[in-house]
C-alpha positions as semicolon CSV with decimal commas, in nm:
position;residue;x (nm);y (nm);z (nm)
1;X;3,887;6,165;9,781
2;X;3,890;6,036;10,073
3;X;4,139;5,861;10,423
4;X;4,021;5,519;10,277
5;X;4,225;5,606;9,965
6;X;4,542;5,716;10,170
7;X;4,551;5,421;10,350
8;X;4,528;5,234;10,020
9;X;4,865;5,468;9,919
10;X;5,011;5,352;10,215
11;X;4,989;4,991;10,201
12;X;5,076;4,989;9,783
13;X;5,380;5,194;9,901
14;X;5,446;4,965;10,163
15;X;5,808;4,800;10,005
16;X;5,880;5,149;9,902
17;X;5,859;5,276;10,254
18;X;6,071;4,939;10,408
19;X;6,313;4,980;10,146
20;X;6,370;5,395;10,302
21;X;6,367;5,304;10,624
22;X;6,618;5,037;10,624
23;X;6,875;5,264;10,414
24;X;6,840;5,497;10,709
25;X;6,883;5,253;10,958
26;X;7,197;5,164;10,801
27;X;7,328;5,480;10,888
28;X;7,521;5,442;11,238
29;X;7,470;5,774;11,409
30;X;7,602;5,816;11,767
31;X;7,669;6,137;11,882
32;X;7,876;6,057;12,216
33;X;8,050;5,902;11,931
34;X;8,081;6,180;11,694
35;X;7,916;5,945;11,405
36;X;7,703;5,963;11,138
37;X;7,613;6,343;11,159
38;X;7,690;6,431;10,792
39;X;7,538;6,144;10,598
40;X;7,185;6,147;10,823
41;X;7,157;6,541;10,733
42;X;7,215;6,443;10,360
43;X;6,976;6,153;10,342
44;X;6,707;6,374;10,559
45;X;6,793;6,667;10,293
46;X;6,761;6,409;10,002
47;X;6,428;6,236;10,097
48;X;6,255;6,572;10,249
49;X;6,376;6,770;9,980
50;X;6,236;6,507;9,699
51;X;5,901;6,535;9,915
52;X;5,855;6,863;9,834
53;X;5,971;7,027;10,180
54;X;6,118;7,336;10,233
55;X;6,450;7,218;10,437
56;X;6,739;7,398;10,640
57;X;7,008;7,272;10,824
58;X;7,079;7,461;11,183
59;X;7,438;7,425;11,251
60;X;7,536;7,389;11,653
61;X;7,805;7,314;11,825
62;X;7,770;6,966;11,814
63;X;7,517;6,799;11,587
64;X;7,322;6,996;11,405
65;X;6,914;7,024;11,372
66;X;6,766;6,954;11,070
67;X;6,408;7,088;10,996
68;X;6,139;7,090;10,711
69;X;5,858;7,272;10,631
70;X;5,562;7,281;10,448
71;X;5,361;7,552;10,425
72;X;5,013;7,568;10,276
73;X;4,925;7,906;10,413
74;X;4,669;7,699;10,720
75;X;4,575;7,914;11,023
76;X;4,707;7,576;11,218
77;X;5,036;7,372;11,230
78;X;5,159;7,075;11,335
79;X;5,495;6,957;11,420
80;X;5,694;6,673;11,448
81;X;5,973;6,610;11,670
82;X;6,223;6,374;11,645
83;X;6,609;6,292;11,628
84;X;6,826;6,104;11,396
85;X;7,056;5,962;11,632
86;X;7,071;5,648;11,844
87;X;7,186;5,487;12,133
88;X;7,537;5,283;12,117
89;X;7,513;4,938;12,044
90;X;7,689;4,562;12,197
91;X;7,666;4,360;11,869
92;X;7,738;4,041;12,044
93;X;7,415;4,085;12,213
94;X;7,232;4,124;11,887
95;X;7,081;3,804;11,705
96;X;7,132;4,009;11,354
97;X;7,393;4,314;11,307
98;X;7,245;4,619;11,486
99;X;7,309;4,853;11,113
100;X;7,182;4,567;10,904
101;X;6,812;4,609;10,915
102;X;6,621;4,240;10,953
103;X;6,260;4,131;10,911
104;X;6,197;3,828;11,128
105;X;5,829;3,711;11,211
106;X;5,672;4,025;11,104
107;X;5,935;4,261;11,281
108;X;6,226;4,480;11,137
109;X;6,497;4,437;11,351
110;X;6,774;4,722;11,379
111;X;6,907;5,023;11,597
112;X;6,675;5,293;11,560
113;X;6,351;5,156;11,398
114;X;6,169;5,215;11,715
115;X;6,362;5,519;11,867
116;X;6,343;5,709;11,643
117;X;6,424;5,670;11,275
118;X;6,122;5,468;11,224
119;X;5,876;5,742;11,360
120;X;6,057;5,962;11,142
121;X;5,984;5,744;10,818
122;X;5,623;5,652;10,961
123;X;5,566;6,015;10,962
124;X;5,701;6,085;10,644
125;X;5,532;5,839;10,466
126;X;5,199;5,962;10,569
127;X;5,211;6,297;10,482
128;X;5,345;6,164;10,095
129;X;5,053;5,921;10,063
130;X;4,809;6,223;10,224
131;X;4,922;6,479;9,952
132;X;4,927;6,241;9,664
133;X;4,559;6,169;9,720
134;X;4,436;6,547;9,881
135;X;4,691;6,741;9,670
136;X;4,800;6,891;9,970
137;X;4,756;6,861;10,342
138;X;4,503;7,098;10,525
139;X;4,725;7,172;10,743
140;X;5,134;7,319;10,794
141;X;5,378;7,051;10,875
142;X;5,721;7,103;11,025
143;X;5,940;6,843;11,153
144;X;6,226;6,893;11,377
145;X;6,486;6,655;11,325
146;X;6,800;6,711;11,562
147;X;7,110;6,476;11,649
148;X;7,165;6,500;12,037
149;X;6,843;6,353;12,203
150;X;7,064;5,996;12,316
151;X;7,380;6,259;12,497
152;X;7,058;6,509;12,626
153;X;7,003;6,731;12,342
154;X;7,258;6,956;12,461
155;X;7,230;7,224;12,207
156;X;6,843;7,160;12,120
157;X;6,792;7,485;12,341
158;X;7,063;7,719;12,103
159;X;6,814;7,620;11,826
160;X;6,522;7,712;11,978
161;X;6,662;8,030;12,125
162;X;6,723;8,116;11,763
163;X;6,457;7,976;11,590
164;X;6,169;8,084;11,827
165;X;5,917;8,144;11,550
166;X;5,960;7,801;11,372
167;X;5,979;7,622;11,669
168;X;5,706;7,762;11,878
169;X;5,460;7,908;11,602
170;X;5,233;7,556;11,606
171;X;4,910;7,415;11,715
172;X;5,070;7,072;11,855
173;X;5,394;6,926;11,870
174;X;5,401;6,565;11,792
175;X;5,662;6,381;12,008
176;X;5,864;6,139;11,954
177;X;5,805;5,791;12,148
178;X;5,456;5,579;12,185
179;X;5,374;5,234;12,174
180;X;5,099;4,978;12,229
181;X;5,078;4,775;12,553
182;X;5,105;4,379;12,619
183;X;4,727;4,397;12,542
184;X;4,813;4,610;12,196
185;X;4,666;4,912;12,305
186;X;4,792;5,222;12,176
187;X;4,978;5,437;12,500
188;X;4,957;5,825;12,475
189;X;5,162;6,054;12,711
190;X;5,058;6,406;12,737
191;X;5,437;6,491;12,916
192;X;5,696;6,432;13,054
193;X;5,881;6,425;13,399
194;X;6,140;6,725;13,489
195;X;6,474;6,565;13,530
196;X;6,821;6,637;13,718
197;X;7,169;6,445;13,696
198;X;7,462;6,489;13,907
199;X;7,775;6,378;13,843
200;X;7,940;6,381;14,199
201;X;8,338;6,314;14,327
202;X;8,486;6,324;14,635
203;X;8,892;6,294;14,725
204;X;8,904;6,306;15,085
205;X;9,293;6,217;15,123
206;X;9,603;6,237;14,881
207;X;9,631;5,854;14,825
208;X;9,463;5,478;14,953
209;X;9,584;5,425;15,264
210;X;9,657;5,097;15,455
211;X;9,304;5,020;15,587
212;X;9,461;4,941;15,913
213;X;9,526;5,321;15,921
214;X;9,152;5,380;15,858
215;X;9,148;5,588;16,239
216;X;9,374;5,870;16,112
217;X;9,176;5,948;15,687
218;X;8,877;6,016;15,573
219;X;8,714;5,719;15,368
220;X;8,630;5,843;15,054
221;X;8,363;5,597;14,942
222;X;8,255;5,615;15,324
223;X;8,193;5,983;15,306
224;X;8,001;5,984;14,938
225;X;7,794;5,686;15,056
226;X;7,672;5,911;15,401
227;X;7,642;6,169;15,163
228;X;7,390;5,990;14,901
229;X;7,231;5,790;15,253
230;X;7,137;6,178;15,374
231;X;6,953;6,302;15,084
232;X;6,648;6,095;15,103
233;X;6,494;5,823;15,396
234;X;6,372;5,459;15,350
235;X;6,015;5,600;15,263
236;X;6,167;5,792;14,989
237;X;6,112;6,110;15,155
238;X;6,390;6,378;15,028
239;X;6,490;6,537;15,303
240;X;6,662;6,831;15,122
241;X;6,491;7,123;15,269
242;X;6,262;7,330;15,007
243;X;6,290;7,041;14,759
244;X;5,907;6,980;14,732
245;X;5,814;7,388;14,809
246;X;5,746;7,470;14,448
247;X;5,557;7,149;14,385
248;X;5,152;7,284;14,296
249;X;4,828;7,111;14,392
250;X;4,696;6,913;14,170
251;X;4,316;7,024;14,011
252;X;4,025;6,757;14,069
253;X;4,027;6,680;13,752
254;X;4,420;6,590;13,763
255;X;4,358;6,410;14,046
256;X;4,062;6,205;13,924
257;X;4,278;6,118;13,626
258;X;4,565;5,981;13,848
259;X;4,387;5,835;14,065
260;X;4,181;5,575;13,821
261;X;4,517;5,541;13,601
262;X;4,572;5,165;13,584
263;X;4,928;5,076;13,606
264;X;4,928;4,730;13,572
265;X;5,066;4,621;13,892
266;X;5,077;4,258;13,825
267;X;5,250;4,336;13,499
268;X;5,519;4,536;13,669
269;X;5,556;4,248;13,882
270;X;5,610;4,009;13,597
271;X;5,865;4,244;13,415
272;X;6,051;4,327;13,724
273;X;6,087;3,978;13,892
274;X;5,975;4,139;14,191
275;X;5,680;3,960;14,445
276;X;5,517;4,357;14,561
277;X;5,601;4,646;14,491
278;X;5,798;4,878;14,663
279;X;5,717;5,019;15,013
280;X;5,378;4,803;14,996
281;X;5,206;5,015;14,794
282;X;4,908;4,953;14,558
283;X;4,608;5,132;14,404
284;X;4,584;5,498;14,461
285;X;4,873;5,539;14,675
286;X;5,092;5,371;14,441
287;X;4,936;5,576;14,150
288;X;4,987;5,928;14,319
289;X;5,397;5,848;14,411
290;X;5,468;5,762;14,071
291;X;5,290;6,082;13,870
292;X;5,286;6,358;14,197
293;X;5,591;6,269;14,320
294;X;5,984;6,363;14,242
295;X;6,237;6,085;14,279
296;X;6,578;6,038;14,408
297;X;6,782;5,755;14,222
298;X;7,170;5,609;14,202
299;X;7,254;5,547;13,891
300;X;7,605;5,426;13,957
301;X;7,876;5,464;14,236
302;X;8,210;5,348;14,269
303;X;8,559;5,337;14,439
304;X;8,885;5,186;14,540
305;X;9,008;4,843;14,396
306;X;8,726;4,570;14,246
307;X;9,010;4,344;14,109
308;X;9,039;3,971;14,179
309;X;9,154;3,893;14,535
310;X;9,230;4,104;14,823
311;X;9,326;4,484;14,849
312;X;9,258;4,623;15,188
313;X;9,279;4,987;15,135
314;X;9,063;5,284;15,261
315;X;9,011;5,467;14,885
316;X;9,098;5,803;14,899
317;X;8,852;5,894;14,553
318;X;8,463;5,788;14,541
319;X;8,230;5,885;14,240
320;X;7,870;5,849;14,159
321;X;7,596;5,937;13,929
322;X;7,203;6,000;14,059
323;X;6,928;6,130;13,898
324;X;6,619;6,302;14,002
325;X;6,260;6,266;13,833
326;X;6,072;6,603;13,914
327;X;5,746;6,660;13,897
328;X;5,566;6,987;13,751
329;X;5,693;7,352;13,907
330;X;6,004;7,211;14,024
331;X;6,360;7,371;13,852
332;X;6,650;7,183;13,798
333;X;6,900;7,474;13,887
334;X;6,743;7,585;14,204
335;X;6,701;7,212;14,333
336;X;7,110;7,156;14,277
337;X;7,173;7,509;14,475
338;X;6,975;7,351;14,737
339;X;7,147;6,956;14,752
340;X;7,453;7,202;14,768
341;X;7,359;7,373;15,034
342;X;7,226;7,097;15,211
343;X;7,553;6,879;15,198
344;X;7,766;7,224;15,272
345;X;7,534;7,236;15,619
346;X;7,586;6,871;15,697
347;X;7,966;6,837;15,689
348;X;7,994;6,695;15,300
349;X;8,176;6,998;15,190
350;X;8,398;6,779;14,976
351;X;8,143;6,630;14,768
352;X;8,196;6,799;14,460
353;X;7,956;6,813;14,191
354;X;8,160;6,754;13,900
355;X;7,860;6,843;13,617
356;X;7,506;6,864;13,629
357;X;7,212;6,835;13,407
358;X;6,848;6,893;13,384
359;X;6,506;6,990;13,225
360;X;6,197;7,071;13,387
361;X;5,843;6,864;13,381
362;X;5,605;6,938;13,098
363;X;5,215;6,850;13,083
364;X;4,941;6,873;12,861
365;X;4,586;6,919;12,979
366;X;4,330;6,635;12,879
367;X;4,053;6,845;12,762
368;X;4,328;7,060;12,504
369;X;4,188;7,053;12,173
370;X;4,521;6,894;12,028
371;X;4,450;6,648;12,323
372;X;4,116;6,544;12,252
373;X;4,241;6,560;11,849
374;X;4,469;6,293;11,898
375;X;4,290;6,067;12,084
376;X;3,983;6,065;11,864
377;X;4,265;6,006;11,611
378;X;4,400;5,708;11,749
379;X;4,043;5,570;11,838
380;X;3,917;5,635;11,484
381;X;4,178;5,383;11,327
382;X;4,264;5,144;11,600
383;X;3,884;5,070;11,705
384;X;3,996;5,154;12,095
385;X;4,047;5,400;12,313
386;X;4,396;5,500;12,389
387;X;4,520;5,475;12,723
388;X;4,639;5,876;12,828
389;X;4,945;5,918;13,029
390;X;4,931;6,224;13,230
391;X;5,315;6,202;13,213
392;X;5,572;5,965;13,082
393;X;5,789;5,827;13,354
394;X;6,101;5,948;13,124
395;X;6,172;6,282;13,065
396;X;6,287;6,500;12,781
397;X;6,365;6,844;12,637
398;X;5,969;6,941;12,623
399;X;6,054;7,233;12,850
400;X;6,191;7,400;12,563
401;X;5,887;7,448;12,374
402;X;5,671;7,680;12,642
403;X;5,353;7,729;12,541
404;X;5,360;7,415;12,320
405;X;5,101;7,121;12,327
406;X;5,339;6,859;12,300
407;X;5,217;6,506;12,327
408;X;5,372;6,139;12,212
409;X;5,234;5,895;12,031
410;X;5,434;5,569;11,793
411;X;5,468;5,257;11,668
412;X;5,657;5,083;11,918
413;X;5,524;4,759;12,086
414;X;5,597;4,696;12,485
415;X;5,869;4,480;12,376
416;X;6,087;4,663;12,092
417;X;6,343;4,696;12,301
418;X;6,440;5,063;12,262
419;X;6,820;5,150;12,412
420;X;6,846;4,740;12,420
421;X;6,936;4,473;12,195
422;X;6,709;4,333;11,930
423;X;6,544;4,671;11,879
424;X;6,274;4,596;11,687
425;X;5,885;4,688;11,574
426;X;5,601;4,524;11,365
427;X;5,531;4,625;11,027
428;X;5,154;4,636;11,047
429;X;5,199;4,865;11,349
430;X;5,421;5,072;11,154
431;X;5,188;5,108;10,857
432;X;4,904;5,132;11,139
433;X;5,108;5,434;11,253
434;X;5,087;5,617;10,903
435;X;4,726;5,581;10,917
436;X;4,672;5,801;11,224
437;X;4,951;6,103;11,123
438;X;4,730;6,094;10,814
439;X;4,397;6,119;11,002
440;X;4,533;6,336;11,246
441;X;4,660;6,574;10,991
442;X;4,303;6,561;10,798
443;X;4,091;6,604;11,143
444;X;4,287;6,869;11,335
């Protein structure tokens, strides 16, 4: 026995494993939508259960989380996370139907194969081709499947709370995004960036007023767009005071890492239509911004009339959305008490934070076993080294596995289009993707 002859499962099995994906790609499940809950928890139930898995269904307010186990009585465990849910779709913007899975030169094309229902088949597959050659797998596997990541996993947290044995009683936690580069290089992150969202208002005066009256109101998109100017300078500096005081120094090691992290600065350039990037910066400046530092971004604003012709009016409402990126050691909730307080001692009373959201910054150290595991791993079957993210520029709900190792690794290329039209990824990468769970699973 021996990988060779799981990889030779794998590839014999490869129609069998097309034909499951696309019937769960053809499952539209949106849960901003309040879609496809029901039959993606009976298809997961049908093919885990058939698999041999031990499966449960965790019931939430909104979606619920699905999760399978199997347990071979191993002093080590792995699990997978993942969601069955995607992001909404424009068909018109689609060159096939977004539910009706496609295979074009080498690709499937649908919503979901990359982020995340094909991860979840990739991952599947693996550990069915492992067992039917091993017997069973050396170590225990658990996936955690839930329905909310695309609205912000808003009850991912009421599972863990009440699951805290299954979900935090493992070795390493195998996330749910990866792909290879323009130069098909496999991309590992080891965590992600903390996050807060604001939804903000403002309704300075009972109505829109004449805006040759403007001397006597309050402009409300005036007074939200001071408000958004004063949070951070044209460096990028946030000048929220106490908004970088929990921020830690970084090791040498941490540092080193950062510092000789190639971000492709021409490619950026390419993607982005831009001729530099911003502020000037390049190298090892450039590189220490993007992983040490926290952001401050608008993600929309608007207010008063954007019909055709003219409407001179001062608006009397103004919204906007804006997100922060944080970095390690900051927390979401203390960071909003302090914007508040900030805009309270500056005159912006009115801006009212409607709703807020958030998640703090998660890493993995490079020299952790599970680390070092996977990127032998992916070396082992893809002939290169993998190139280690310290942190993902995105974030997610990582924070809610303390204690975890949680790092991401998939089958995505730097074009599948994940959250965009044309979603897509290649087959061989897929089937590439089966090989390293398997070896992963045999090595750890």
């Amino acid at each position: 026995m021996s990988l060779n002859e799981v990889y030779s499962v794998l590839l014999k099995n490869k129609k069998k494993s097309i034909d499951l994906v696309f019937e769960f790609l053809k499952i539209p499940c949106l849960a901003a939508q309040n879609l496809g809950e029901k039959a993606s928890i009976n298809f997961l139930e049908r093919i885990f259960g058939k698999a041999g898995f031990n499966c449960s269904t965790f019931e939430t307010k909104g979606f619920a989380v699905f999760t399978a186990e199997l347990n071979v009585g191993s002093d080590k465990t792995i699990t997978f996370y993942d969601h069955y849910d995607v992001q909404p779709v424009n068909s018109e913007l689609w060159e096939s139907p977004p539910f009706k899975p496609n295979i074009r030169n080498g690709k499937i094309f649908a919503r979901g194969i990359s982020d995340n229902k094909g991860e979840i088949i990739c991952r599947l597959q693996a550990i069915k081709a492992y067992r039917e050659v091993f017997g069973k797998t050396p170590v225990n596997i658990k996936f955690i499947i839930e329905g909310e990541e695309e609205a912000g996993s808003l009850n991912l947290g009421y599972f863990v709370e009440n699951n805290k044995e299954f979900a935090l009683g493992t070795n390493l936690c195998v996330w749910e995004f990866g792909a290879k580069d323009s130069d098909g290089i496999h991309n590992i992150y080891l965590g992600v960036k903390g996050f807060l969202y604001l939804e903000l208002k403002t309704d300075t005066i009972g109505t829109d007023v004449h805006s040759g009256r403007t001397q006597f109101v309050d402009n409300a998109a005036y007074e939200l767009v001071w408000a958004l100017a004063a949070l951070k300078d044209r460096n990028d500096k946030i000048l929220v005071p106490g908004f970088y005081d929990n921020i830690s120094e970084s090791t040498e090691e941490e540092l080193q890492i950062v510092d000789n992290f190639n971000l492709r600065e021409d490619d950026l350039k390419k993607i982005y239509g831009i001729d530099k990037i911003r502020l000037g910066l390049s190298g090892v400046e450039l590189n220490r911004k993007f992983f040490l530092e926290p952001t401050s971004n608008i993600c929309g604003l608007w207010s008063g009339y954007q019909g055709p012709g003219l409407k001179t009016i001062a608006p009397h409402e103004a919204f906007a959305k804006v997100d922060f990126r944080l970095v390690p050691d900051q927390n979401p909730k203390d960071l909003v008490e302090k914007i508040r307080k900030f805009w309270d001692d500056h005159g912006f009373t009115h801006i009212k934070i409607v709703e807020w959201d958030g998640c703090e910054a998660v890493k993995t150290s490079p020299t952790n076993h599970a680390a070092q595991a996977v990127t032998r791993t992916i070396r082992e079957v893809s002939g290169h080294n993998p190139v280690v993210w310290p942190l993902a520029g995105g974030s997610g709900p990582m924070d809610l596995f303390p204690g975890v190792p949680c790092i991401s690794i998939g089958t995505a290329n730097f074009q599948s289009n994940a959250h965009a039209p044309n979603e897509n990824i290649y087959i061989e990468d897929w089937i590439e993707g089966m090989k390293i769970i398997a070896n992963l699973i045999h090595n750890l």
